[in-house]
N, C-alpha and C positions, 0 to 999 in steps of 0.2 A: 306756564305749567310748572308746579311746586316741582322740584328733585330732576326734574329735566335733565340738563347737565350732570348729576350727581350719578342718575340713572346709567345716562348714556356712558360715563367713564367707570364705573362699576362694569357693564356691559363686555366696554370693547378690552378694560383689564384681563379680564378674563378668558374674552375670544383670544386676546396678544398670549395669557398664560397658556392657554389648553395649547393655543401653536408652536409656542415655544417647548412644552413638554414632550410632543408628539412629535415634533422635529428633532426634538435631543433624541428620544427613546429609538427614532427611526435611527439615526446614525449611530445608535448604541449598537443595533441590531447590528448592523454592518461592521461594526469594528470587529464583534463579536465572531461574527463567522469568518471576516479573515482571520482572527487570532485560530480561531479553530481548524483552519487552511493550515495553517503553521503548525501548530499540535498534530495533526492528522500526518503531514508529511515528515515531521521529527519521528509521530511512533511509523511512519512504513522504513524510513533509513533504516534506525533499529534490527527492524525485522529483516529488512536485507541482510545487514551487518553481518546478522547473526545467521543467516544463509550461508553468506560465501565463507564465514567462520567455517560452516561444516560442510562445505566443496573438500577441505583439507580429510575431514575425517573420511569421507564417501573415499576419496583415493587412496587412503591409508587403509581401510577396513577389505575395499578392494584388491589390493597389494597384498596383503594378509591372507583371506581366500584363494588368492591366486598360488600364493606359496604352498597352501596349505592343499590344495590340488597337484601341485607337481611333486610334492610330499605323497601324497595318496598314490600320485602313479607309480614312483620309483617305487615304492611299497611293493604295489602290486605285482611290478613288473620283475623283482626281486624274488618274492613268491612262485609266478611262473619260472624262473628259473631255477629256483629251489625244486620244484616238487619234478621239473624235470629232469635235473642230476639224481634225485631221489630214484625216479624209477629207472635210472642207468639211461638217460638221454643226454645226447648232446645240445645244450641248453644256446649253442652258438649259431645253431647252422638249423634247419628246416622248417617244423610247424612252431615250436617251442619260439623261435627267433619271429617266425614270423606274427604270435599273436602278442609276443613283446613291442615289435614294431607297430603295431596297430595301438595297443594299449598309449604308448608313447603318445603317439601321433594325437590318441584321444584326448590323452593328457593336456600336450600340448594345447589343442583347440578348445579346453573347458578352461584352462587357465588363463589364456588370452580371453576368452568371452567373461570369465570373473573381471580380470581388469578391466577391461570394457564397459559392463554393466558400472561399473564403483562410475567411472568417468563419465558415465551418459548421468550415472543422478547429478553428478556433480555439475555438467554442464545445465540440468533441469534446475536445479537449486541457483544457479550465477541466472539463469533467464529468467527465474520467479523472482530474483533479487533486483532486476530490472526493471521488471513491471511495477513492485513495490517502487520505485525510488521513482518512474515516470509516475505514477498511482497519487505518492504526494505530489509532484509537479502541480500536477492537475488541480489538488485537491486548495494548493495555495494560488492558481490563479483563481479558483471558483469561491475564494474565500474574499480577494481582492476585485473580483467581478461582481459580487454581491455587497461589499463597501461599497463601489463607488456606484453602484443602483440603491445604494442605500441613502446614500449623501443628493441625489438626484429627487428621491421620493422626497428624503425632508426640504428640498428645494421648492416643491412642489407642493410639499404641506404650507410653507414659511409665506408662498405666493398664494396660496389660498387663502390662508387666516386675512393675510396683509386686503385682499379682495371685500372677504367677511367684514372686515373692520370698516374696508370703506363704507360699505351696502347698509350695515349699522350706524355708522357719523352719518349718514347720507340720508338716511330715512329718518332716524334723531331731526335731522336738522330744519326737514320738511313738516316736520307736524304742525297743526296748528297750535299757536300758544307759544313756539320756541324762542329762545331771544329775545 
């Protein structure tokens, strides 16, 4: 048979090309989404980063309010004692003293609950900064879990083609006319 052979290596060049394309492109795949593993967990660091950066500011901003409430109370509590020397009371001793000591007291417990609140975001922000930086973890073993399922697939394209070629030289070789 004229072109036989010519045929047949036209053929399996081709079947050898397509497997060798589709085995590169497969492991391309896989490189790709670990690099992207790696990108993904670079931008959650980042975002952490810039989390516990503003842990400082939640405690400072908290601090701030908190002064800024035992400023309000002493206000206050200066007030009551004013309007009661005003009306000729003794601002030291009975109701006068005693709704200072309350006001105090108030004082006290909104400006410890400000610092509080500043240090619970602060502690929310350092836990979401945690999650991000396990979040990339993850994100670069799922990059490098899907390489080497990548690298397996083209394993498995490489052993197919290599199959195809035979099944081709093999049925080539049976025809009649061959050789």
């Amino acid at each position: 048979m004229a072109g036989g052979p010519l045929l047949m290596g036209a053929t399996m060049g081709l079947q050898a090309a397509g497997t060798a394309i589709s085995a590169s492109s497969t492991i391309a795949g896989g490189n790709n989404a670990a690099a992207m593993g790696v990108l993904q967990q670079q931008a959650d660091q980042w975002r952490a980063t810039q989390m516990k950066d503003q842990e400082g500011s939640e405690i400072g901003a908290a601090q701030r309010q908190m002064l800024d409430t035992q400023f309000k109370t002493k206000m206050l509590q200066s007030t009551v004692r004013a309007n009661a020397a005003a009306g000729g009371v003794n601002a030291a001793t009975g109701s006068p003293a005693q709704v200072s000591s309350a006001i105090a007291q108030r004082g006290q417990y909104q400006s410890l609950m400000d610092l509080w609140q500043g240090q619970n975001r602060a502690v929310g922000l350092e836990n979401e900064a945690t999650g991000l930086n396990y979040s990339g973890d993850v994100s670069v073993a799922a990059g490098e879990m899907e390489r080497q399922a990548a690298q397996q697939r083209a394993a498995a394209t490489i052993a197919g083609g290599g199959s195809s070629l035979f099944k081709t030289y093999y049925d080539f070789t049976r025809r009649p006319g061959y050789g």
